[in-house]
MARDRENFI-731097 format. One record per residue (C-alpha): residue number from 1; residue in three letters; chain; x, y, z. Coordinates in nm, 2 decimals, padded with zeros to 4 digits, always signed. Example, Ala and Ser with C-alpha at 12.3 -4.5 7.8 and 13.67 -1.06 7.14 Angstrom:
! residues 2
+-----+--------+--------+--------+--------+--------+
: num : residu : chaine :      X :      Y :      Z :
+-----+--------+--------+--------+--------+--------+
:   1 :    Ala :      A : +01.23 : -00.45 : +00.78 :
:   2 :    Ser :      A : +01.37 : -00.11 : +00.71 :
+-----+--------+--------+--------+--------+--------+
END
This chain:
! residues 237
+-----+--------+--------+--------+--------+--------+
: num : residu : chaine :      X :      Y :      Z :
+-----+--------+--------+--------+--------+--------+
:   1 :    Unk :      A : +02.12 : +00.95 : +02.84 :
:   2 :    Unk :      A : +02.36 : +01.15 : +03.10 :
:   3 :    Unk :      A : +02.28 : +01.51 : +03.10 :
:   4 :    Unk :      A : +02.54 : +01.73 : +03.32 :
:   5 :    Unk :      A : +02.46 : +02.06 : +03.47 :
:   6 :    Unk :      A : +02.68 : +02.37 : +03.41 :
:   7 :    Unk :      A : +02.93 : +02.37 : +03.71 :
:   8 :    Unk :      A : +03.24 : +02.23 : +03.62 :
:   9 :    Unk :      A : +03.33 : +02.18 : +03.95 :
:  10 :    Unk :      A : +03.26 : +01.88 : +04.01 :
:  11 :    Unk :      A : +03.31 : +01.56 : +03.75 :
:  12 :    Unk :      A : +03.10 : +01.28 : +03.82 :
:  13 :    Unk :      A : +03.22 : +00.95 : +03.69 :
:  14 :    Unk :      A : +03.00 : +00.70 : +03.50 :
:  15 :    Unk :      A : +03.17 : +00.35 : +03.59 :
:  16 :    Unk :      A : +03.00 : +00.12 : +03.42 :
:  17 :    Unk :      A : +02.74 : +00.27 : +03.19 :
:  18 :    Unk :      A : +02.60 : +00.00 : +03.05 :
:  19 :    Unk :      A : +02.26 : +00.14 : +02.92 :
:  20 :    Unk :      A : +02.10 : +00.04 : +02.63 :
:  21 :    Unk :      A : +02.13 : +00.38 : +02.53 :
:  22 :    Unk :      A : +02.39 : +00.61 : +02.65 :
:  23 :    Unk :      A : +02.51 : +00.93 : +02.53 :
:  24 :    Unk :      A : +02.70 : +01.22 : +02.72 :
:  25 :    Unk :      A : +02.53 : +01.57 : +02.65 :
:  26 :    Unk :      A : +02.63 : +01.92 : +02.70 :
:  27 :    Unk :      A : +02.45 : +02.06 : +02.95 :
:  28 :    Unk :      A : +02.14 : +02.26 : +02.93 :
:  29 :    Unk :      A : +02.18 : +02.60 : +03.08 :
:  30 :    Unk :      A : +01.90 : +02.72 : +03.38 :
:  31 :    Unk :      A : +01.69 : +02.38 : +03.33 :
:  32 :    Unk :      A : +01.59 : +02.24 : +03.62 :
:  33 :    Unk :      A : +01.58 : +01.88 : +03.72 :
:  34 :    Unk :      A : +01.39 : +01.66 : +03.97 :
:  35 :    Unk :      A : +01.51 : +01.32 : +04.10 :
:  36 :    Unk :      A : +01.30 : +01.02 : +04.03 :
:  37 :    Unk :      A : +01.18 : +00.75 : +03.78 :
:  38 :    Unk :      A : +00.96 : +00.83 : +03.48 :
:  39 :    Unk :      A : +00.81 : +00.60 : +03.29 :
:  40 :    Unk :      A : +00.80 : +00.68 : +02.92 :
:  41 :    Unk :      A : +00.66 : +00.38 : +02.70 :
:  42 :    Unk :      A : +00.91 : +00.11 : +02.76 :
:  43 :    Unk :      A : +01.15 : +00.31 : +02.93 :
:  44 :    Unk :      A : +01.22 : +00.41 : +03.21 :
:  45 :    Unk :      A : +01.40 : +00.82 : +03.24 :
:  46 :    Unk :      A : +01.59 : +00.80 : +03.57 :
:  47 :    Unk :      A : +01.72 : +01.08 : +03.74 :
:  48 :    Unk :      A : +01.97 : +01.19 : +04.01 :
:  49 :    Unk :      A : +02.22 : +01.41 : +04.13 :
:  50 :    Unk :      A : +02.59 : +01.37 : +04.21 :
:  51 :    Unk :      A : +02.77 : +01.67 : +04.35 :
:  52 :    Unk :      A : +02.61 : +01.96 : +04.10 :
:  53 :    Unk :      A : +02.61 : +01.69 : +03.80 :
:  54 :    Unk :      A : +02.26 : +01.58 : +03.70 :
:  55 :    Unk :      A : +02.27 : +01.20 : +03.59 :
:  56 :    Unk :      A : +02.00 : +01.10 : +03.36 :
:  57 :    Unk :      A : +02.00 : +00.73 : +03.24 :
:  58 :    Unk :      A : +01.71 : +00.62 : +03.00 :
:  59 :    Unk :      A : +01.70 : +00.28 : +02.97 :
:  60 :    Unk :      A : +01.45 : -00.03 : +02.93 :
:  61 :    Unk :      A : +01.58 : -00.18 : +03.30 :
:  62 :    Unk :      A : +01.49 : +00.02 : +03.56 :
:  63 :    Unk :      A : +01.71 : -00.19 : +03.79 :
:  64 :    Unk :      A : +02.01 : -00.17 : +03.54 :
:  65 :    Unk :      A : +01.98 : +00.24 : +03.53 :
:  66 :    Unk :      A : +01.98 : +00.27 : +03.91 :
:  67 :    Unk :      A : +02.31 : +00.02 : +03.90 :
:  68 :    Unk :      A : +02.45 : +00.27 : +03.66 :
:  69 :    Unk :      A : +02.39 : +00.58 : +03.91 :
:  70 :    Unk :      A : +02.44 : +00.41 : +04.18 :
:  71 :    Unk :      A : +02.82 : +00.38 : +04.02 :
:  72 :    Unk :      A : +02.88 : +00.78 : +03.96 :
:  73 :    Unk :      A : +03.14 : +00.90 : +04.17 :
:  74 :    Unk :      A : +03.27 : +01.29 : +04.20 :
:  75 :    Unk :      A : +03.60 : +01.34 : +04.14 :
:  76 :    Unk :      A : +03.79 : +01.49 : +04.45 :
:  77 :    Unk :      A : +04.03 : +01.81 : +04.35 :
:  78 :    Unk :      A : +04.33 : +01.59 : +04.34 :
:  79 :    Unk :      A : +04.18 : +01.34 : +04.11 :
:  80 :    Unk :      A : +04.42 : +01.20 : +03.90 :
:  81 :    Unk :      A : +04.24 : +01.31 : +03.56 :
:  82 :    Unk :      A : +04.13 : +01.61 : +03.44 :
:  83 :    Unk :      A : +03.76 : +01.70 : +03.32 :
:  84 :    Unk :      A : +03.89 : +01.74 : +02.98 :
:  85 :    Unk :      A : +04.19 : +01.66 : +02.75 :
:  86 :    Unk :      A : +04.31 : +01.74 : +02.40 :
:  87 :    Unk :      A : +04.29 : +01.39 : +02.32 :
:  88 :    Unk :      A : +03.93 : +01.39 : +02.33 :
:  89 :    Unk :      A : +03.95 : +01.55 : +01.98 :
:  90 :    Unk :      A : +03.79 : +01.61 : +01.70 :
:  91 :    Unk :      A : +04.11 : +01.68 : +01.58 :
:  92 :    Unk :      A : +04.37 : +01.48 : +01.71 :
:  93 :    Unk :      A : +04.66 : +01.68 : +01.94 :
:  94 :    Unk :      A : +04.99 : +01.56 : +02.02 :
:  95 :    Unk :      A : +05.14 : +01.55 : +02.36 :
:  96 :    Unk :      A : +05.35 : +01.85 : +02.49 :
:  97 :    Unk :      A : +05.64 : +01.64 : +02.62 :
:  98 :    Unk :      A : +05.79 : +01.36 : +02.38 :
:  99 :    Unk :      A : +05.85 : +01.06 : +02.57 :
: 100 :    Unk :      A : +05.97 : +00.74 : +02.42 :
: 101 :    Unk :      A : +05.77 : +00.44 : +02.55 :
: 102 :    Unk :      A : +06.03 : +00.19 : +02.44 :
: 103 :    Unk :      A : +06.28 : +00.37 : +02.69 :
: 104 :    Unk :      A : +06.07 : +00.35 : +03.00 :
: 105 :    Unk :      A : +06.14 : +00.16 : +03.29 :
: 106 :    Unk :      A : +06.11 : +00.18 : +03.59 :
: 107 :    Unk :      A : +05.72 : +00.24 : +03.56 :
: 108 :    Unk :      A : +05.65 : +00.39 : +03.93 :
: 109 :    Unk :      A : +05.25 : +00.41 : +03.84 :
: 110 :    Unk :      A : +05.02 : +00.47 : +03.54 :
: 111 :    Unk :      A : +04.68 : +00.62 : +03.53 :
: 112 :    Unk :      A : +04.48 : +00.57 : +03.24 :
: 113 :    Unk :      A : +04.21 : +00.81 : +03.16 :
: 114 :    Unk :      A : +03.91 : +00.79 : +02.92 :
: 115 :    Unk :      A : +03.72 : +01.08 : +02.75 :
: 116 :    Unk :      A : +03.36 : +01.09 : +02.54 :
: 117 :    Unk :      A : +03.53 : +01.19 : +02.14 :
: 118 :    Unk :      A : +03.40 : +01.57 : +02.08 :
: 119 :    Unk :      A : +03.16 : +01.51 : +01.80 :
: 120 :    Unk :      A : +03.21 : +01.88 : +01.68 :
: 121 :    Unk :      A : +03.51 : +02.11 : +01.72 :
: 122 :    Unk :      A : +03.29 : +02.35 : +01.95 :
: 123 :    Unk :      A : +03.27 : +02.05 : +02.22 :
: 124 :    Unk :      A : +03.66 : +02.03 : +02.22 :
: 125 :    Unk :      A : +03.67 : +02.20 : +02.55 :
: 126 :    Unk :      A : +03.43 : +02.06 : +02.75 :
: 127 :    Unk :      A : +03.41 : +01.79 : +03.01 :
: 128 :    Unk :      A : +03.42 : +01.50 : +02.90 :
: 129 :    Unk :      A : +03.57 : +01.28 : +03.12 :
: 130 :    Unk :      A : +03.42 : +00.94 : +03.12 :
: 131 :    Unk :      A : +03.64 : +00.66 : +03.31 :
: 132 :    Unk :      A : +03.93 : +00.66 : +03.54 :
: 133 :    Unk :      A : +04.17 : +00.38 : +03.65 :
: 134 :    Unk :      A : +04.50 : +00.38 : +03.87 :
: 135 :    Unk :      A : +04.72 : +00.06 : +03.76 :
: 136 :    Unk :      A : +05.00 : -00.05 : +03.99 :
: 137 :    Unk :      A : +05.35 : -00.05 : +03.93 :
: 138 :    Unk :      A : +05.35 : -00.39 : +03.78 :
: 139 :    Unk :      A : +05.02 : -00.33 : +03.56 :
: 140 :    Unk :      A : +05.15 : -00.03 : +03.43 :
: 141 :    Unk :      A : +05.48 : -00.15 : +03.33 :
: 142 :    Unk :      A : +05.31 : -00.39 : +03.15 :
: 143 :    Unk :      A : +05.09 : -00.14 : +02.97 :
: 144 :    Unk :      A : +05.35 : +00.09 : +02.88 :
: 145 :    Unk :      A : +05.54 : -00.25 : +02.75 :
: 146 :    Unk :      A : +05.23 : -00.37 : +02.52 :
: 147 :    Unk :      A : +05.18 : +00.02 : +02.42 :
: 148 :    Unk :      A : +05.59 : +00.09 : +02.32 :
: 149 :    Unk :      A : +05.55 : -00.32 : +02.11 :
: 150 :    Unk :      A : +05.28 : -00.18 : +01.89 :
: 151 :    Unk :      A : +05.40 : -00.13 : +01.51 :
: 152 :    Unk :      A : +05.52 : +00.18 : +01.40 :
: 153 :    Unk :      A : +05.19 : +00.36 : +01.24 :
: 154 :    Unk :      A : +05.39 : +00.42 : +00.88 :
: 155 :    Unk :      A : +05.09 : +00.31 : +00.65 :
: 156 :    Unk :      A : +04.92 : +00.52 : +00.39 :
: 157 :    Unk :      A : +04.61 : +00.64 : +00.42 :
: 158 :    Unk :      A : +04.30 : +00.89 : +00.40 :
: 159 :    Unk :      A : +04.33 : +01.21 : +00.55 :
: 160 :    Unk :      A : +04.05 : +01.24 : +00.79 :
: 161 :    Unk :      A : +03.79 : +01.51 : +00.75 :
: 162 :    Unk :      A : +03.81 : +01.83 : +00.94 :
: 163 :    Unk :      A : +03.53 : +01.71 : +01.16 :
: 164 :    Unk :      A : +03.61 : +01.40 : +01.22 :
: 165 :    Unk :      A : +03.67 : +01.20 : +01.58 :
: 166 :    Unk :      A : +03.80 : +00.95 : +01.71 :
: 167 :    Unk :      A : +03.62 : +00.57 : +01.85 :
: 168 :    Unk :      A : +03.85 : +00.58 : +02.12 :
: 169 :    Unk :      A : +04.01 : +00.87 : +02.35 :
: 170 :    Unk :      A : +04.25 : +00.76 : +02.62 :
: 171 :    Unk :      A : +04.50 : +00.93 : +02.79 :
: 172 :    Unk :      A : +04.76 : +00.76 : +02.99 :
: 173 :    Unk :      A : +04.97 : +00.92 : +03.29 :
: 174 :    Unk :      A : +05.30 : +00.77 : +03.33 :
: 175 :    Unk :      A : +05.51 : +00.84 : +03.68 :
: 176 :    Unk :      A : +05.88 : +00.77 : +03.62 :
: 177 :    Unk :      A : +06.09 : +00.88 : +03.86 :
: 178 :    Unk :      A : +05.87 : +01.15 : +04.00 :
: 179 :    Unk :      A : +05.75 : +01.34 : +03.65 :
: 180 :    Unk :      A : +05.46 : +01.25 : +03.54 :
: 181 :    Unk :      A : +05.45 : +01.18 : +03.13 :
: 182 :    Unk :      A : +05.16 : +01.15 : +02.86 :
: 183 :    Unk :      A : +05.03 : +00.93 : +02.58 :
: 184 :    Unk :      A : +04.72 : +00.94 : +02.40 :
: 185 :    Unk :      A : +04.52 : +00.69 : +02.25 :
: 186 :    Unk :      A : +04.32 : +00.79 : +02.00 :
: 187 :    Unk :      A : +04.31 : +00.57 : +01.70 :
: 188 :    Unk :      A : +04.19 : +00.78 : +01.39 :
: 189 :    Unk :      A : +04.32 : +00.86 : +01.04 :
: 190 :    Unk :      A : +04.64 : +00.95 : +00.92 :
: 191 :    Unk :      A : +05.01 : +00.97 : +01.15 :
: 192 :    Unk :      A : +05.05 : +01.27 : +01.10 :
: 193 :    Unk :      A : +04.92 : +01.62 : +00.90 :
: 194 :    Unk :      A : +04.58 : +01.64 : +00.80 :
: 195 :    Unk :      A : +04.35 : +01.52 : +01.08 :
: 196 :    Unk :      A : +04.37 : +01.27 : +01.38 :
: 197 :    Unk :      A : +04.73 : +01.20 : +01.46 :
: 198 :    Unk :      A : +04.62 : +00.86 : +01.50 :
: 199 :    Unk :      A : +04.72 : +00.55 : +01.70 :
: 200 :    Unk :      A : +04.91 : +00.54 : +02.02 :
: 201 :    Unk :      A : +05.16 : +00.89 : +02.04 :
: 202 :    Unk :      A : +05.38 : +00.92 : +02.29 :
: 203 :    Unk :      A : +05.45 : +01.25 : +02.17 :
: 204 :    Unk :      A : +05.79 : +01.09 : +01.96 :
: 205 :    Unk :      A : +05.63 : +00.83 : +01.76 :
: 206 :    Unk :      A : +05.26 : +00.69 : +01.67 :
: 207 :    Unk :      A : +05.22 : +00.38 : +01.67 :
: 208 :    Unk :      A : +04.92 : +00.10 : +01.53 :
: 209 :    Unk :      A : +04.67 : +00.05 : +01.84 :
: 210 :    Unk :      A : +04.70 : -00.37 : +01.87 :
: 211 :    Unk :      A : +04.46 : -00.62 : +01.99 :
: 212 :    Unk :      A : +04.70 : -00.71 : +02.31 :
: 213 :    Unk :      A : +04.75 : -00.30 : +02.36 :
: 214 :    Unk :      A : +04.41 : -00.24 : +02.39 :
: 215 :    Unk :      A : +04.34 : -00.53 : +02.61 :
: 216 :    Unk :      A : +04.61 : -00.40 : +02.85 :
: 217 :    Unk :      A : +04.44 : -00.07 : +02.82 :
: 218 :    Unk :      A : +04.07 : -00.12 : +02.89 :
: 219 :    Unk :      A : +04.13 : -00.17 : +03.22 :
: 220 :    Unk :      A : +03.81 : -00.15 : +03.42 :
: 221 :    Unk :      A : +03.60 : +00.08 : +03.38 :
: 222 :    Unk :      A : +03.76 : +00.19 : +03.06 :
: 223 :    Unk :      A : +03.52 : +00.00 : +02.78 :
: 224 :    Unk :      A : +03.44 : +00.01 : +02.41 :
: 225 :    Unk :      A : +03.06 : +00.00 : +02.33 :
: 226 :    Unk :      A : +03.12 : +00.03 : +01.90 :
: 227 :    Unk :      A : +03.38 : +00.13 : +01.69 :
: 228 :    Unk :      A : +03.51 : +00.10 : +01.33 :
: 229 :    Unk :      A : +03.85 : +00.04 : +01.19 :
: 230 :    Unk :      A : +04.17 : -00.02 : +01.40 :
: 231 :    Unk :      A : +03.95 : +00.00 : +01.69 :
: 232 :    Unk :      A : +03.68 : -00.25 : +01.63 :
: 233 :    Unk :      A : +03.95 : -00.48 : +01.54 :
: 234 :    Unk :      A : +04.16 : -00.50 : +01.85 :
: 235 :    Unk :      A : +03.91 : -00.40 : +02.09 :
: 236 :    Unk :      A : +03.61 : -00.59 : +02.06 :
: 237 :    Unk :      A : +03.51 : -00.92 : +02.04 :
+-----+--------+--------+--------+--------+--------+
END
């Protein structure tokens, strides 16, 4: 379990969390923490500080909790992701600027960004920034190539319920020519109206999230634990 504390100054990155059992909370107002291992039964409750974030990691591996801990980073002001992000959900958003992957090129840089889903529409807002990776040039091109390949995202389906959210929640930062554009990633219900936008949007068109997108996209630390659907299918296994 990760619990942070209430300044949102700093953002502490989980790389890595690879826990038995892992969940990203909102924080507990005026509760103090102490830094340490407790053992609870067979596991261990592992505590520690980064910045003004409180890290708690409960796990079965005491070794493997402190690895996870020992991977938290804070953010520096000029971090390249923000602590939060529409595409987090639980309703999907769309981005602000269209921008037509299929047109882009030069890539100069892309920085892919990956937020904790909001499980209710209250936790929209929060921090919830969970992995952050800077591709080069050439990695980037080829992400924004694999994303702007995908299908068109034209099939019928469900509308998703009002509370609904999405497996996955990635945002990705393209720098062309000095501007800095948007895409998100999160794959959920329909393509439009009534719930998660869906797919990859570039903010022009949503497309299907594909097996060899989403291997471009989980770039290190960006992982996948579980997932349904369009997700479970092209990202795992």
């Amino acid at each position: 379990m990760v619990d942070r504390r209430q300044d949102e100054g700093d953002v502490a990155l989980l790389r890595h969390l690879i826990g038995r059992k892992a969940q990203a909370l909102a924080p507990d107002p005026a509760t103090d923490y102490t830094e340490g291992a407790v053992r609870d039964g067979d596991w261990w409750v592992v505590t520690r500080f980064a910045g003004s974030a409180v890290l708690v990691v409960t796990t079965k591996d005491r070794s493997r909790a402190e690895r996870i801990l020992d991977s938290a980073q804070v953010a520096p002001k000029d971090a390249p992701c923000a602590p939060r992000s529409p595409v987090a959900g639980p309703l999907g958003a769309r981005p602000d600027d269209g921008l037509d992957l299929g047109a882009v090129a030069p890539v100069d840089g892309v920085v892919v960004c990956q937020y904790e889903p909001a499980p209710h529409p209250a936790d929209a807002g929060r921090p919830s920034l969970r992995a952050a990776a800077r591709l080069s040039p050439k990695a980037g091109q080829a992400l924004v190539d694999q994303l702007a390949a995908a299908p068109v995202n034209d099939r019928g389906c469900n509308r998703a319920p009002v509370d609904s959210r999405p497996d996955l929640a990635v945002l990705v930062r393209i720098a062309v020519e000095g501007t800095v554009r948007e895409a998100y990633v999160n794959p959920a219900g329909c393509p439009a109206g009534g719930g998660m936008t869906g797919g990859i949007d570039d903010g022009t068109t949503v497309r299907v999230l594909t097996r060899p997108a989403c291997s471009r996209l989980l770039t290190p630390p960006l992982a996948v634990w579980s997932a349904v659907g369009d997700v479970r299918r092209s990202c795992q296994g």
